[in-house]
Backbone and ligand atoms as CSV (ligand in chain L), in Angstrom:
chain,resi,resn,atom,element,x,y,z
A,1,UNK,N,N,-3.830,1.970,-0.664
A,1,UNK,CA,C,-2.910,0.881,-0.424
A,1,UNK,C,C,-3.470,0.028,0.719
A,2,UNK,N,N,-3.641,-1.061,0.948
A,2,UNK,CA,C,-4.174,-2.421,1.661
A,2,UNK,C,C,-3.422,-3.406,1.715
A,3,UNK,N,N,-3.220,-3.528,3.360
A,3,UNK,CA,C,-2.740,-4.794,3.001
A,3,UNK,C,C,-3.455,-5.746,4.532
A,4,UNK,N,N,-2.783,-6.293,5.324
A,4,UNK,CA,C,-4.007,-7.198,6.535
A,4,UNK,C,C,-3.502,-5.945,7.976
A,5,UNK,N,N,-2.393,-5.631,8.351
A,5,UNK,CA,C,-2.785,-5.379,9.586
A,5,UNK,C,C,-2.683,-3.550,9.545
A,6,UNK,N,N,-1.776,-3.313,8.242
A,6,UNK,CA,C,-1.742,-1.467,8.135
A,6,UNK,C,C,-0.601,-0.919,8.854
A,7,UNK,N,N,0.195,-1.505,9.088
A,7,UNK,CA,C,1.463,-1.218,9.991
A,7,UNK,C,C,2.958,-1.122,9.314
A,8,UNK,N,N,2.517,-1.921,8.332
A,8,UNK,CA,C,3.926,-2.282,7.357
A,8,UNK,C,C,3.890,-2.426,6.275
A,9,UNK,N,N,3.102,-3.162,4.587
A,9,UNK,CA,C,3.543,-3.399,3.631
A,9,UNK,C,C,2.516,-1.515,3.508
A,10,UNK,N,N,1.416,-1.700,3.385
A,10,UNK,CA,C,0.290,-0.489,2.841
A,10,UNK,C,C,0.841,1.176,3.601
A,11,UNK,N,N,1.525,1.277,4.750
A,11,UNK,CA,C,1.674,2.765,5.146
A,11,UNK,C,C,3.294,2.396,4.455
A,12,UNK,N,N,3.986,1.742,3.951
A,12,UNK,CA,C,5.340,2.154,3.084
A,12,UNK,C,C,4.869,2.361,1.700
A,13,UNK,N,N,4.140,1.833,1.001
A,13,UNK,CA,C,2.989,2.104,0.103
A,13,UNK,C,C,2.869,3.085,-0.225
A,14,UNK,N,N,2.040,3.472,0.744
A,14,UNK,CA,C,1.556,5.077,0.983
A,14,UNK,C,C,2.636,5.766,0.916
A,15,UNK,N,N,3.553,5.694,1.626
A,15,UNK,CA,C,5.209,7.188,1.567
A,15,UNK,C,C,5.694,6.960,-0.036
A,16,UNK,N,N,5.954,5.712,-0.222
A,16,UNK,CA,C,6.486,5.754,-1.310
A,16,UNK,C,C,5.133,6.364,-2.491
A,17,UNK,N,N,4.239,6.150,-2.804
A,17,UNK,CA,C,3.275,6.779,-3.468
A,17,UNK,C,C,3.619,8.134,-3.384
A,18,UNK,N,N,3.192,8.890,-2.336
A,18,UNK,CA,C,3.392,10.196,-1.907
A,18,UNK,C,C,4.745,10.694,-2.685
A,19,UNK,N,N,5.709,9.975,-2.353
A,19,UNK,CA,C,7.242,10.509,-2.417
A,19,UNK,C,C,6.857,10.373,-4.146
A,20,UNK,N,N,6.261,9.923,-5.059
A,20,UNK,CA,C,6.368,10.251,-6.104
A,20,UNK,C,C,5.541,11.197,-6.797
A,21,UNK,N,N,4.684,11.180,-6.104
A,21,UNK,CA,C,3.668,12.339,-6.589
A,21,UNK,C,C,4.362,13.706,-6.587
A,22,UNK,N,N,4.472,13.648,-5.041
A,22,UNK,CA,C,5.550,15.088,-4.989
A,22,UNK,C,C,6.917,15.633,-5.916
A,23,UNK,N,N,7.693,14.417,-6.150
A,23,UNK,CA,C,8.755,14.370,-6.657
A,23,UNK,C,C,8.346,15.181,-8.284
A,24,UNK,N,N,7.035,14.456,-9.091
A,24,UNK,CA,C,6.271,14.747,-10.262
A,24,UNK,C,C,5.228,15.983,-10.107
A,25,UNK,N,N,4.987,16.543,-8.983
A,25,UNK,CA,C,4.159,17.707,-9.011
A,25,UNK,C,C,2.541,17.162,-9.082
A,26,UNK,N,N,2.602,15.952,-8.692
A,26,UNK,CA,C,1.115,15.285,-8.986
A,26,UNK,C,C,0.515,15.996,-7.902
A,27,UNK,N,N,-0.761,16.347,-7.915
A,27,UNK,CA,C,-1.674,16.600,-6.480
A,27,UNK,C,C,-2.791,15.134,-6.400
A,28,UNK,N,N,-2.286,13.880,-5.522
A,28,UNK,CA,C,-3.234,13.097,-5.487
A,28,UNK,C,C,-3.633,12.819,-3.976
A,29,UNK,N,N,-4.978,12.408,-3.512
A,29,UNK,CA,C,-5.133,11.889,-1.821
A,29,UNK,C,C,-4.278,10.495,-2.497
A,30,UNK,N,N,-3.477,10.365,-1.018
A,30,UNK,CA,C,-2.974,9.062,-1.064
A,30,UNK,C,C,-2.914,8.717,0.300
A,31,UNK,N,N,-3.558,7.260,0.821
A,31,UNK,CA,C,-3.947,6.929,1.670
A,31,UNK,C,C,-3.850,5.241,1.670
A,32,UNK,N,N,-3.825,4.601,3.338
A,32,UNK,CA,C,-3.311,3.306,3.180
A,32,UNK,C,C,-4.790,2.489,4.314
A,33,UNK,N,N,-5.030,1.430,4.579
A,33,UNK,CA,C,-5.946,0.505,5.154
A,33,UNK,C,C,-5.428,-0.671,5.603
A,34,UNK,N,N,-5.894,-1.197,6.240
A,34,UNK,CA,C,-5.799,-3.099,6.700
A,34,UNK,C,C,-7.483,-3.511,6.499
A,35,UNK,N,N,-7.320,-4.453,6.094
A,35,UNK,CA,C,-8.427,-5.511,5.756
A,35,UNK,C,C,-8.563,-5.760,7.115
A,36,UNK,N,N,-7.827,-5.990,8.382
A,36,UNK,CA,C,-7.963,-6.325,9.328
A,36,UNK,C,C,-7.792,-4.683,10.457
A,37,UNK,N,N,-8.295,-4.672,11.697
A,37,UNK,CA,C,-8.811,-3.176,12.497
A,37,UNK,C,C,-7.410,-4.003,13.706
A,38,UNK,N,N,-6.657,-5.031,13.785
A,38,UNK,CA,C,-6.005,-5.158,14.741
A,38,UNK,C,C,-5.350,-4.333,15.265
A,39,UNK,N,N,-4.797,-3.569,14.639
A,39,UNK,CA,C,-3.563,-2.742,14.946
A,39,UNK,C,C,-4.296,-0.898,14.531
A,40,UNK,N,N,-5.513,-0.717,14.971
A,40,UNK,CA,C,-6.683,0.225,14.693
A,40,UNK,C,C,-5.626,1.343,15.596
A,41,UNK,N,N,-5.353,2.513,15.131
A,41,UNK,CA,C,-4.947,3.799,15.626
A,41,UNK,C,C,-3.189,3.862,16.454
A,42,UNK,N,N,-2.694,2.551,15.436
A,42,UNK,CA,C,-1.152,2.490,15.869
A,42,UNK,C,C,-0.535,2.988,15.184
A,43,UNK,N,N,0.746,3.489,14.935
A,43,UNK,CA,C,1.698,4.253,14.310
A,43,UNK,C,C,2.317,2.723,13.506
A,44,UNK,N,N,2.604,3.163,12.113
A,44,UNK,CA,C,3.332,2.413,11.570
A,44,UNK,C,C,4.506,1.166,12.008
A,45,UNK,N,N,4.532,0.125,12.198
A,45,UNK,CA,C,5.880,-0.941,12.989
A,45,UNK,C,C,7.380,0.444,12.604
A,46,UNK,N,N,7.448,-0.024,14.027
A,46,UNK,CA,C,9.399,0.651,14.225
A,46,UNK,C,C,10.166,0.860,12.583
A,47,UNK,N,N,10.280,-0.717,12.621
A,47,UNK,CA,C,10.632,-1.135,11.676
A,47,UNK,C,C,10.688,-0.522,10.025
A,48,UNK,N,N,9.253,-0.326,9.944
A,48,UNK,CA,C,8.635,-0.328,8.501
A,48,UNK,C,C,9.049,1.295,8.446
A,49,UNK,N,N,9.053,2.195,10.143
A,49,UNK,CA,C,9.404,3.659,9.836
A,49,UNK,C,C,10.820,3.742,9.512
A,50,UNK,N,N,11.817,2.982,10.547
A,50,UNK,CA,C,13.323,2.903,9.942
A,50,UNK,C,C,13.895,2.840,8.432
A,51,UNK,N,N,12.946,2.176,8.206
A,51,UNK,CA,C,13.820,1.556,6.731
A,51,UNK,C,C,13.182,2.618,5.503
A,52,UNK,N,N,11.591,3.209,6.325
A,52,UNK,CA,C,11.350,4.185,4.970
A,52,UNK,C,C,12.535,5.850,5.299
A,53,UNK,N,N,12.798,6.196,6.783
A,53,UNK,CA,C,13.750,7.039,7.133
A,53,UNK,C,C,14.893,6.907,6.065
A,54,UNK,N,N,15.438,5.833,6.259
A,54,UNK,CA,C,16.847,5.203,5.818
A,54,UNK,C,C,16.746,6.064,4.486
A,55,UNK,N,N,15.506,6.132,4.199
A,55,UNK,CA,C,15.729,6.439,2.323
A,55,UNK,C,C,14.977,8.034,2.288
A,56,UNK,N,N,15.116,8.761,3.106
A,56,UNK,CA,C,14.725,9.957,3.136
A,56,UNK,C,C,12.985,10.431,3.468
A,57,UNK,N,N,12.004,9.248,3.867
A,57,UNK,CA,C,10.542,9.231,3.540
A,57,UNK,C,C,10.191,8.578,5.030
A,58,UNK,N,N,9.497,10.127,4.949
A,58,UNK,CA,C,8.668,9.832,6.816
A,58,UNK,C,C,7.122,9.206,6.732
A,59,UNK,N,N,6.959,8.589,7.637
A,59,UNK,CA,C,5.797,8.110,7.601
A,59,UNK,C,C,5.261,7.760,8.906
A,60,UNK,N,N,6.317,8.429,9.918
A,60,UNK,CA,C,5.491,8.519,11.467
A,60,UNK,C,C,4.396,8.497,11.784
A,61,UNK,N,N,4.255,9.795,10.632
A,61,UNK,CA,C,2.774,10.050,11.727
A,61,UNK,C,C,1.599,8.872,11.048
A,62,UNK,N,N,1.126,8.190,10.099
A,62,UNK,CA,C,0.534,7.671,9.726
A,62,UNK,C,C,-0.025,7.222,10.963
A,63,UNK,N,N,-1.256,6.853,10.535
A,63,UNK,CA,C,-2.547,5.697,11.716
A,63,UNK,C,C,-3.025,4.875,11.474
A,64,UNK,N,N,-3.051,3.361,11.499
A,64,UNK,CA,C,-3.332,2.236,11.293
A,64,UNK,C,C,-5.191,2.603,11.299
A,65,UNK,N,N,-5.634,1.942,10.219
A,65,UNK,CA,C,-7.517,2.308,10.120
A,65,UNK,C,C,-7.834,0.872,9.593
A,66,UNK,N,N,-8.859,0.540,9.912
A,66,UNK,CA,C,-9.314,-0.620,9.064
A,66,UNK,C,C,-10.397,0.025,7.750
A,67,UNK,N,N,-10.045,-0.520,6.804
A,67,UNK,CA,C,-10.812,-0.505,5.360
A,67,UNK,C,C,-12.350,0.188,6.054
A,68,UNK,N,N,-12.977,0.689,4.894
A,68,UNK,CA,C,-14.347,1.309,5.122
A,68,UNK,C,C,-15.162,0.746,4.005
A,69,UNK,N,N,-16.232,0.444,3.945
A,69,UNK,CA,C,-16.833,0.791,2.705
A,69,UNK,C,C,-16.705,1.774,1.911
A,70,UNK,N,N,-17.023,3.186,2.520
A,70,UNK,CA,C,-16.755,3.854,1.526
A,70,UNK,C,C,-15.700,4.591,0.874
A,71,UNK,N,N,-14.297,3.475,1.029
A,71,UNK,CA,C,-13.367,3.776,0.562
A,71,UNK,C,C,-13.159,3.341,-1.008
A,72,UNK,N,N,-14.099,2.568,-1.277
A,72,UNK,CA,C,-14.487,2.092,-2.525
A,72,UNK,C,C,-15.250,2.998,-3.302
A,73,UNK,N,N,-15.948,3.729,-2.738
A,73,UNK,CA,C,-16.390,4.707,-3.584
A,73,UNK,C,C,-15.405,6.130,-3.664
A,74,UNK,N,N,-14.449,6.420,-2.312
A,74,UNK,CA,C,-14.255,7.894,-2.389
A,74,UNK,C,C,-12.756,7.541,-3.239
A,75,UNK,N,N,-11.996,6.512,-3.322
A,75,UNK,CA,C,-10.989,6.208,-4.351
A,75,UNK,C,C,-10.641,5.665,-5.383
A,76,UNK,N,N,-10.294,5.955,-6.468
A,76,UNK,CA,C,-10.135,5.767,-7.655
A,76,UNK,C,C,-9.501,4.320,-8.134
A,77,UNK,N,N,-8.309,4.089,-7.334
A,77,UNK,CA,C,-7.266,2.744,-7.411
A,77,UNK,C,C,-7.221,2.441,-5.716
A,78,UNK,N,N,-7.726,0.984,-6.266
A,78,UNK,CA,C,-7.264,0.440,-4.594
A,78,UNK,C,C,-6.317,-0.777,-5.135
A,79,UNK,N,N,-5.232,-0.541,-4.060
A,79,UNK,CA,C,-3.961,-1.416,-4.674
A,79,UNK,C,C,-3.679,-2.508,-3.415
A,80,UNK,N,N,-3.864,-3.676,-3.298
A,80,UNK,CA,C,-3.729,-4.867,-2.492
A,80,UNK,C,C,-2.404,-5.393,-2.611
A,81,UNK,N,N,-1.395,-5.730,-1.462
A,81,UNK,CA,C,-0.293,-5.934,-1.283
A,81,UNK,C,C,-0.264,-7.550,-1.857
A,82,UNK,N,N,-1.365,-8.038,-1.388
A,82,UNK,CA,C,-0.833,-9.620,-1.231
A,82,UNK,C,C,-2.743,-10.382,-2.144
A,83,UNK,N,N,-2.624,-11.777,-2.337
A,83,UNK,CA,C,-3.397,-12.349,-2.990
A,83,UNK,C,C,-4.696,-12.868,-2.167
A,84,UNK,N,N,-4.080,-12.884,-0.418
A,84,UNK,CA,C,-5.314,-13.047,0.630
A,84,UNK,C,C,-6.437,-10.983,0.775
A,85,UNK,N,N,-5.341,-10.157,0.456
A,85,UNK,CA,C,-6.020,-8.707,0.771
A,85,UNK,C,C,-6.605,-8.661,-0.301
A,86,UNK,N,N,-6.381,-8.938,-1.958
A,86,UNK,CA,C,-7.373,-8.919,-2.889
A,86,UNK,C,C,-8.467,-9.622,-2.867
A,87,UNK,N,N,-8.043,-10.660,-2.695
A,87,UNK,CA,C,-9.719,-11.752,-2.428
A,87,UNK,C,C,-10.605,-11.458,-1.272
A,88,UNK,N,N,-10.532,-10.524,0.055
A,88,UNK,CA,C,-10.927,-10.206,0.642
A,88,UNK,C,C,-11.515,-8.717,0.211
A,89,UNK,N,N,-10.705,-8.277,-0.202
A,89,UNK,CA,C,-11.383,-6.389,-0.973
A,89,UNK,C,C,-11.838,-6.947,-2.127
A,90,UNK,N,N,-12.062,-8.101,-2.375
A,90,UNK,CA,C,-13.384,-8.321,-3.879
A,90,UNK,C,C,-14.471,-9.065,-2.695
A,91,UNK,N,N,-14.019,-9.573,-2.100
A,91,UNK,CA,C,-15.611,-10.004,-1.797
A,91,UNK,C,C,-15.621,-9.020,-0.567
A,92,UNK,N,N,-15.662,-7.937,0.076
A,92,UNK,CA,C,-16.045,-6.846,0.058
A,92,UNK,C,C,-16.743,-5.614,-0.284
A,93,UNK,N,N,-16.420,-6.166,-1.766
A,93,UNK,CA,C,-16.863,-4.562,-2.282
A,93,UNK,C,C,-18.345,-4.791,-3.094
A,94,UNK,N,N,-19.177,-4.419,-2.425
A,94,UNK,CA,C,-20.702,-4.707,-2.896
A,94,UNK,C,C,-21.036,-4.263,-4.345
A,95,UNK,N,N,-20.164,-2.530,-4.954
A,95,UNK,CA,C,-20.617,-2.367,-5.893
A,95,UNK,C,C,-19.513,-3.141,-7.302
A,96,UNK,N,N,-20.320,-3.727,-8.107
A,96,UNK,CA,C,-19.769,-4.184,-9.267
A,96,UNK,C,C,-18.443,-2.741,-10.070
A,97,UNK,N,N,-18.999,-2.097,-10.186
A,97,UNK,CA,C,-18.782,-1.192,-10.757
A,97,UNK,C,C,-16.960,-0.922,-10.241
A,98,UNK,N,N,-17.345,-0.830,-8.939
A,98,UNK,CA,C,-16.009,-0.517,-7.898
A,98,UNK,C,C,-15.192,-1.544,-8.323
A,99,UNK,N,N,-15.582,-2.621,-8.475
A,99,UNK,CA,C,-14.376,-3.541,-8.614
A,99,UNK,C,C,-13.548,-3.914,-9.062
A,100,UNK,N,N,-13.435,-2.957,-10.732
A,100,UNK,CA,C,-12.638,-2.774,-11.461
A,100,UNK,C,C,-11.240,-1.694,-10.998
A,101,UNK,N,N,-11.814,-0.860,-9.967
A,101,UNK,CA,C,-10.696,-0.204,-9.128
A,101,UNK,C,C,-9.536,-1.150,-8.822
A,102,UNK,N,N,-9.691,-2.647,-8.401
A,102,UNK,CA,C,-8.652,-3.409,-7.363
A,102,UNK,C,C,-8.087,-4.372,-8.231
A,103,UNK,N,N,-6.653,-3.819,-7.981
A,103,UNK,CA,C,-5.733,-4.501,-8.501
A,103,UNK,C,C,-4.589,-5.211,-7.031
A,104,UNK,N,N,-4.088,-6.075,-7.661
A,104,UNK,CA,C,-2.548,-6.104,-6.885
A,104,UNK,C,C,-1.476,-4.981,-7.320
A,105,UNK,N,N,-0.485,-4.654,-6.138
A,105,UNK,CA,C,-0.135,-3.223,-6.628
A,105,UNK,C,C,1.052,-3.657,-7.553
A,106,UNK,N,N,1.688,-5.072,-7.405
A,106,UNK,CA,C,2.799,-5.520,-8.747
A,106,UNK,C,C,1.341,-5.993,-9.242
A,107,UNK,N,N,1.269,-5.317,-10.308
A,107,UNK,CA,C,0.920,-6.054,-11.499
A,107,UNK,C,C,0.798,-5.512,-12.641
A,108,UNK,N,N,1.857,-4.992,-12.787
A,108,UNK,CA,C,2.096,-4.128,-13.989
A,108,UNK,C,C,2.934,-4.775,-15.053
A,109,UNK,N,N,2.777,-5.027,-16.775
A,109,UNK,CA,C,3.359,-5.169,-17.434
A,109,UNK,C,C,5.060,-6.014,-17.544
A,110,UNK,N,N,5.688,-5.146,-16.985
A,110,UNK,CA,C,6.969,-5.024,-17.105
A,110,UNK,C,C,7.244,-5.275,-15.715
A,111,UNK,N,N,8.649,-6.442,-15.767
A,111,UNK,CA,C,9.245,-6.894,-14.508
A,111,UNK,C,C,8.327,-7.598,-13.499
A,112,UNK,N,N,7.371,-6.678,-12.429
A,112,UNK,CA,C,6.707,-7.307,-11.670
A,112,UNK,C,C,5.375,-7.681,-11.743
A,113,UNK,N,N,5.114,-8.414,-12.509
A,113,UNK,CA,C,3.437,-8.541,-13.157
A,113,UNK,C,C,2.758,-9.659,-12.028
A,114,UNK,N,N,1.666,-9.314,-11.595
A,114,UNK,CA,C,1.053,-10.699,-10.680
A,114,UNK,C,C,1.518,-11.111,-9.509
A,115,UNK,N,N,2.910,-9.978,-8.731
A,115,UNK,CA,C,3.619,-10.683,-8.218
A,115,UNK,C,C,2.910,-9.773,-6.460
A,116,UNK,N,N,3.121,-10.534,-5.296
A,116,UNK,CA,C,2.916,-9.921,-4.280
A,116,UNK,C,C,4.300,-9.452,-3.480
A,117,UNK,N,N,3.559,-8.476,-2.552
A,117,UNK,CA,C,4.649,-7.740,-1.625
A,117,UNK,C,C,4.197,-8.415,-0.158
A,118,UNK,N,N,5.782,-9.045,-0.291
A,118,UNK,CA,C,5.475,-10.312,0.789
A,118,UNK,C,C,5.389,-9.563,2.242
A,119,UNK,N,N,4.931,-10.282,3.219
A,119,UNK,CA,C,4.478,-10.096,4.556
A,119,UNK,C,C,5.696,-10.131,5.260
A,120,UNK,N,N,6.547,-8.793,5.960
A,120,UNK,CA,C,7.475,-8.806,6.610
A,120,UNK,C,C,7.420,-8.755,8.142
A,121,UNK,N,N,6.323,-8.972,8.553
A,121,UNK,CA,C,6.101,-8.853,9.957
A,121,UNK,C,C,7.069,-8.919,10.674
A,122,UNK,N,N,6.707,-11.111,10.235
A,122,UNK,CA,C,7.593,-11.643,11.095
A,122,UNK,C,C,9.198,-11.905,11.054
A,123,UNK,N,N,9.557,-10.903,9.638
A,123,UNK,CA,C,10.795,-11.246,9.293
A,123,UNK,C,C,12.322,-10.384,9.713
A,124,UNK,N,N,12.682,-10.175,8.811
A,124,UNK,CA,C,14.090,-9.575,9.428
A,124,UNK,C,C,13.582,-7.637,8.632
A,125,UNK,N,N,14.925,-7.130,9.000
A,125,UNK,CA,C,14.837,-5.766,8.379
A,125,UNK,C,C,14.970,-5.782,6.529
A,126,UNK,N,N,15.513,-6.883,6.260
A,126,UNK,CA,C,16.189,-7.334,4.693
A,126,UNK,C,C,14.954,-7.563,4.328
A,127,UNK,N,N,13.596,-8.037,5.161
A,127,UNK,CA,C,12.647,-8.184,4.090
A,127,UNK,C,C,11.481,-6.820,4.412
A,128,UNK,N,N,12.089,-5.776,5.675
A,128,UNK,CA,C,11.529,-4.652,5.080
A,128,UNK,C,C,12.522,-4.022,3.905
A,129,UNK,N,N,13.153,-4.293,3.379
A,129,UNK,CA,C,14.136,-3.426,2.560
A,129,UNK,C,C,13.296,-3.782,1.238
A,130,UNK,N,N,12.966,-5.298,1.368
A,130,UNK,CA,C,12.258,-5.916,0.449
A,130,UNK,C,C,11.205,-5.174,-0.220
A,131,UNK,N,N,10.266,-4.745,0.796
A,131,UNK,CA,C,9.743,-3.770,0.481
A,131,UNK,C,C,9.268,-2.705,-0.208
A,132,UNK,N,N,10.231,-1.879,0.551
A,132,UNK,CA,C,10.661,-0.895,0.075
A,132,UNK,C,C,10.842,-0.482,-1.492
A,133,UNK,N,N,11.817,-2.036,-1.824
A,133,UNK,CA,C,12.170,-1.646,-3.444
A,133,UNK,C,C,11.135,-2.112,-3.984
A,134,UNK,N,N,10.591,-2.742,-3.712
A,134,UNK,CA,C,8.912,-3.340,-4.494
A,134,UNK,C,C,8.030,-2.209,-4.535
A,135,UNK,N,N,7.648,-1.258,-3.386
A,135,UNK,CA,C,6.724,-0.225,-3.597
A,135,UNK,C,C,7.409,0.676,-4.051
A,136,UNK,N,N,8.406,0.927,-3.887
A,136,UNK,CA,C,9.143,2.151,-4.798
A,136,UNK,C,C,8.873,1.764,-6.669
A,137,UNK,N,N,9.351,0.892,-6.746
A,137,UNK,CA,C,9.351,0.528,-8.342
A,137,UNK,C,C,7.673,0.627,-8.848
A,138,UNK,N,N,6.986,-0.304,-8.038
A,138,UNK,CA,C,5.280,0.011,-8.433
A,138,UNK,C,C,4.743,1.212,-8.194
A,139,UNK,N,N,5.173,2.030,-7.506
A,139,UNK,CA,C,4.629,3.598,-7.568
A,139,UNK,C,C,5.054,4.162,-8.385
A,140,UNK,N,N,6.559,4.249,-8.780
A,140,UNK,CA,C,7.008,5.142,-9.406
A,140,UNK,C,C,6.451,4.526,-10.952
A,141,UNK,N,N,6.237,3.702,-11.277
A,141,UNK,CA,C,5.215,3.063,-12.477
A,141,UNK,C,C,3.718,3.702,-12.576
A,142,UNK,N,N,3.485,3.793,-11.208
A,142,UNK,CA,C,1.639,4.113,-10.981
A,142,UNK,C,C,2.074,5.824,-11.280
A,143,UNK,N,N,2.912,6.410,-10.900
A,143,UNK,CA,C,3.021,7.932,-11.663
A,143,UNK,C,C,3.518,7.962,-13.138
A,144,UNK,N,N,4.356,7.123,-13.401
A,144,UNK,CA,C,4.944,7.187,-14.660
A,144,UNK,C,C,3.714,7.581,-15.706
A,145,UNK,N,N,2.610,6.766,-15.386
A,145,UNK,CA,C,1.514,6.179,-15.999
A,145,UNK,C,C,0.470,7.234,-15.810
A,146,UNK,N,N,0.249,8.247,-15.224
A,146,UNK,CA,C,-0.881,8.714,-14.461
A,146,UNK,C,C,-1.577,9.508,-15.781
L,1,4NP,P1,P,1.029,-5.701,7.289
L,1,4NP,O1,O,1.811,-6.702,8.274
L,1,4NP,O2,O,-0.216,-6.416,6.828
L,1,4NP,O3,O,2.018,-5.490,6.193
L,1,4NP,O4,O,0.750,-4.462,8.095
L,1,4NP,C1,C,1.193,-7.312,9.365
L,1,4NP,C2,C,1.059,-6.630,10.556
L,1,4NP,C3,C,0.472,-7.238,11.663
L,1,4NP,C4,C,0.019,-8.540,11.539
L,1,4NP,C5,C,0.139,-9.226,10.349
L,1,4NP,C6,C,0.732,-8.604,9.254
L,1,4NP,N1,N,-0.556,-9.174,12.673
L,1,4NP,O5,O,-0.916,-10.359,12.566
L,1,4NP,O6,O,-0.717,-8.535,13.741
């Protein structure tokens, strides 16, 4: 999961991913990045931990990392929050091959196709809630599917 700073849309991402794997008995690594190292070895925004609490899904301990290269090779699906983190993880990713990994993480079929998980930084708690129901629905799709 990717998104620019790793604090908020990609580590709720990540819980919600997790929270479905577990829920389904999946055994998968699931893991989150920023395109950007700003916020390099911070705990998830207040915020982004409240609202995943609210719904039973911890994500404290998480650590803000910036993208690697060889996260393109050691993962299978890399899922980009927004349309600036995809165009940046394609012209990133040196191997051709890899690049069929990266998608946007709405872009599935049904309901949310093409669509991004908007940037709540600067916004209120309603657009972490926003969130929330956006990565919940696209994960629980990305297991439906597995
Ligand atoms: P995120 O949100 O990409 O969902 O983690 C942001 C966090 C920090 C900044 C921008 C977006 N920032 O500019 O510091």
């Amino acid at each position: 999961m990717v998104c620019l700073g790793n604090i908020c849309r990609s580590p709720m991402a990540q819980g919600a991913l997790e929270y479905w794997a577990a829920k389904n008995d999946i055994d998968i690594e699931v893991d989150s990045a920023g395109t950007s190292g700003y916020h390099r070895g911070e705990a998830p925004d207040d915020r982004a931990v409240a609202c995943m609490k609210s719904h039973g899904i911890d994500i404290s301990s998480q650590k803000s990392r910036q993208l690697k290269q060889e996260d393109f090779e050691i993962f299978d699906r890399i899922y980009a929050m927004d349309r600036s983190n995809l165009k940046d993880l394609q012209s990133l990713c040196t191997n051709s091959q890899n690049l069929s990994k990266i998608s946007l993480l709405l872009n599935q079929e049904d309901g949310y196709h093409d669509v991004i998980v908007p940037d709540p930084y600067y916004g209120s708690i309603k657009d972490f809630e926003r969130v929330y129901e956006m990565t919940m629905k696209a994960t629980e799709r990305i297991i439906a599917s597995w």
